[in-house]
N, C-alpha and C positions, 0 to 999 in steps of 0.2 A: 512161313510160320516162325513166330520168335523164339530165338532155342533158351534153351534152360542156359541160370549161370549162378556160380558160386559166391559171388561178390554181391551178399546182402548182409544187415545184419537182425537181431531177432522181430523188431517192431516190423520191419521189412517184408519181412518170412509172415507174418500173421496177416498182415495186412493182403497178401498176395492171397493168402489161403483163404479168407473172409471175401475177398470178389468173388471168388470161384463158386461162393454161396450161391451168387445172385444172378438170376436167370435172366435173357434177352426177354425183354416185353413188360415184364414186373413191376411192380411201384414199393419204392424203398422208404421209410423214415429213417432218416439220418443224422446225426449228431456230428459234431467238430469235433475234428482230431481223428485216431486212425479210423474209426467207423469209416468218416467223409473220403479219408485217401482209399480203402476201401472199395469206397463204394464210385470214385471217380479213375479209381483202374477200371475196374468193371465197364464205364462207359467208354470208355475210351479204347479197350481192348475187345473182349470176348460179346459183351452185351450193347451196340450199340443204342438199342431200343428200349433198353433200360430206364426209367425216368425214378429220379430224388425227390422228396419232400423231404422238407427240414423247418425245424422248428419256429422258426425265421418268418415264416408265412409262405414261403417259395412251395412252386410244385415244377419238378423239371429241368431246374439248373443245369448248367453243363461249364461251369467256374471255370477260367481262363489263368485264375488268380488263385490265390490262396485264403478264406477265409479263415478270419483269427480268434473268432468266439459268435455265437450263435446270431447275436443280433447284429452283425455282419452285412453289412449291402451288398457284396459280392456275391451271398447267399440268394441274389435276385438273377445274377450273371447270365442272360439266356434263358431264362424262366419264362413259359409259356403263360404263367400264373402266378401275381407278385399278390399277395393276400394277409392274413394275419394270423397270430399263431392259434387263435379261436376256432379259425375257419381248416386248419390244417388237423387241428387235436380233433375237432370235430368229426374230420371226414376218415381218421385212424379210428376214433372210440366205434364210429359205425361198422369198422370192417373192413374197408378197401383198402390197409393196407396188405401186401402180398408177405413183408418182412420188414421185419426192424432189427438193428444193431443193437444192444447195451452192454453194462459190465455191473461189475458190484463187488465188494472189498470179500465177501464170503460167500458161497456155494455150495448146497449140499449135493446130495446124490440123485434128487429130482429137479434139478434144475434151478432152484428157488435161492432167489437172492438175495443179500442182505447189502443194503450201501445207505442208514440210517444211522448205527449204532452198535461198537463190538463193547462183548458185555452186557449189563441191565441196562434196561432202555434208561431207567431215571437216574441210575449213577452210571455211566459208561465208562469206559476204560480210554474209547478212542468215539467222541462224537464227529459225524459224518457229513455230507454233503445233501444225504435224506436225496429222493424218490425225481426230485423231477418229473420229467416225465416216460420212466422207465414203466412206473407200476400202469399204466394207460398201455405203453405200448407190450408189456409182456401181457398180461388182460387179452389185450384186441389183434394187435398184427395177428395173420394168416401164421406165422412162426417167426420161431426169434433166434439170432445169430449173439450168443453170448462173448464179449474179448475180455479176457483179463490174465491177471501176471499168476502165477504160480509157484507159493515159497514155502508150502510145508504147512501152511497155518490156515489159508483162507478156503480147502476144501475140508468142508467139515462136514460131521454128523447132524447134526442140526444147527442152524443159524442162529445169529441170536435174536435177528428182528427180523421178517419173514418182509421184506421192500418189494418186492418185483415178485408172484408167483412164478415157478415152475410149474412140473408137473405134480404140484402140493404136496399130497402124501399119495399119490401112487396112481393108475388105472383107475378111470375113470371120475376122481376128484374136481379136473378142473370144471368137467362137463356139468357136475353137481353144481359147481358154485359158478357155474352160468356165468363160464367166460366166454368169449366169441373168437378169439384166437385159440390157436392149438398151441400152441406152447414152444420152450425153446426146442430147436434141429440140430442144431451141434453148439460146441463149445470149444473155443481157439483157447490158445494160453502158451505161456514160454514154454513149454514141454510137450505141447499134442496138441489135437484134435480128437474130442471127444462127441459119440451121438447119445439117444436115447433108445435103449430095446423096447419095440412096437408092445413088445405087450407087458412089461414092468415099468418100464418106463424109467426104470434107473438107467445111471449113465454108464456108458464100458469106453475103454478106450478103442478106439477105429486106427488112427495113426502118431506115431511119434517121430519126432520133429530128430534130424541130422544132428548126430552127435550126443544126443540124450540117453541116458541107460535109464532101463525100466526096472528097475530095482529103485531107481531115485524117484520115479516118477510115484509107484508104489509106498513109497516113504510118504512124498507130499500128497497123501491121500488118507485121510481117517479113518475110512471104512474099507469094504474088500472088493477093491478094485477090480471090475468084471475086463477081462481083456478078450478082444475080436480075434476069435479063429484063423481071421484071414487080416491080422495086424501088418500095417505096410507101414514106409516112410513119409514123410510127408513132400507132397510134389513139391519141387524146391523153384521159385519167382524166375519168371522167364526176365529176360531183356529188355523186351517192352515194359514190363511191368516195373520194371528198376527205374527202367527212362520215365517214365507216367510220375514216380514218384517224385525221383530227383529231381525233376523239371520242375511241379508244383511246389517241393518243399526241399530245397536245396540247401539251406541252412538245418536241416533237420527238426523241424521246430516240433513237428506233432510226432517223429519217427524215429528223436535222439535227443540234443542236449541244445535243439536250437532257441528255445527261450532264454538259455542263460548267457547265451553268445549276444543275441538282438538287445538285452536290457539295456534299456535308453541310448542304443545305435538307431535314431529313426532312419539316419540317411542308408543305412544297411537296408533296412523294414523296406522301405519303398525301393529300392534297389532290386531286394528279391520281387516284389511285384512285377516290375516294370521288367523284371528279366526272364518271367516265365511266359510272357503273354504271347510276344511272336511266336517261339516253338510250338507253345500249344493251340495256335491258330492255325499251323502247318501241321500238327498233327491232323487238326480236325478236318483240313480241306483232305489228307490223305483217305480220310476213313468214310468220306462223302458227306460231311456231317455241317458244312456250310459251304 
């Protein structure tokens, strides 16, 4: 068993905590960037029965490589099912998926997310990247796996543009508004891991992340933060899971500052490709997975 180790840094720590979601046998939607490393620790470690879909058209990936944005070939890598994103969005709005990954610039206390517009939707303050395909998969996934950063400003009382449901305005709203998914399960972010109370359905904190005071955490929170009886730390990224990382993304690109390192270095770009593919072929024959 891979032992625990202190040598992460916070993308690192999230990303470790976000596998640990996702259960052996399950079918994920997935997104580029740490969603995907995420969700390719997870295959590679704890879930090897795990299978990806992503937006791409792919169902089942097992990337050798590192894909660099959604319409990515590599996002075919091993893919049992190389399809289109019609046929993939399709078979998520139906239900099968078990989980999905998203994030959003704002978050209230039910989970409901805003990555459309901070501010009035028609004069904004900060217009956004808007919905993709979060509001589909918070809607439908089986439940959803929230990441995002936390600075004091973006856990708010109410949102300003409602993008992605939560759990709306409380027990039993979503089932009103005839979503088919249940809703987000936890919520990662620089300071904790938070869930949802089964029968409020607001969020409380579950665990805080090594070295964080909860007095600070409390601050970056607008309303009154429900904290768990039985608050713990958060399990801190085993070894394997460092390796899984740094192997795939050793320039840091999705996990630190490796975009700004790669700009217009392509002979680097292919460089990191070509340097991750052996190891992670010898990881995969370790773990019987070709």
């Amino acid at each position: 068993m891979s032992q625990y180790t202190r040598d992460y840094n916070m993308p690192e720590l999230m990303a470790a905590t976000a596998a640990r979601e996702i259960q052996d046998g399950e079918l994920a939607f997935i997104g580029v960037g740490m969603p995907l490393m995420a969700a390719t620790v997870a295959k590679f470690s704890h879930a090897p029965n795990f299978n990806m879909m992503v937006e791409y058209g792919a169902m089942g990936p097992a990337p050798l490589r590192l894909p660099m944005c959604v319409d990515c070939a590599v996002n075919n890598e091993r893919a049992y099912f190389a399809g289109s994103q019609r046929e993939v969005m399709g078979a998520q709005q139906a239900g099968f998926v078990d989980v999905a990954c998203i994030s959003g610039a704002q978050i209230d206390k039910y989970g409901n997310l805003n990555s459309t517009a901070i501010g009035d939707y028609y004069a904004p303050k900060v217009r956004l990247a808007g919905s993709g395909g979060a509001n589909d998969l918070a809607s439908s996934a089986g439940r959803t796996i929230i990441m995002m950063r936390q600075d004091g400003r973006n856990f708010v009382n109410e949102v300003d543009y409602l993008t992605s449901p939560g759990h709306l305005s409380g027990p039993g709203a979503r089932e009103k508004a005839g979503l088919v998914g249940s809703g987000p399960a936890a919520v990662i972010t620089t300071m904790g891991v938070y869930r949802f109370d089964a029968e409020t359905r607001e969020m409380y904190l579950e665990k805080i992340h090594p070295g964080v005071d909860i007095e600070n955490i409390k601050k970056a929170v607008q309303w009154d933060l429900a904290i768990s009886p039985h608050l713990t730390e958060t399990e801190l990224p085993t070894e394997e899971q460092i390796m899984i990382m740094r192997t795939l993304d050793p320039l840091a690109v999705y996990l630190g500052t490796g975009r700004q390192t790669l700009a217009g270095d392509f002979e680097a770009f292919m460089a990191m490709f070509e340097n991750s593919y052996h190891p992670m072929i010898k990881l995969m024959r370790s773990k019987g997975m070709m």
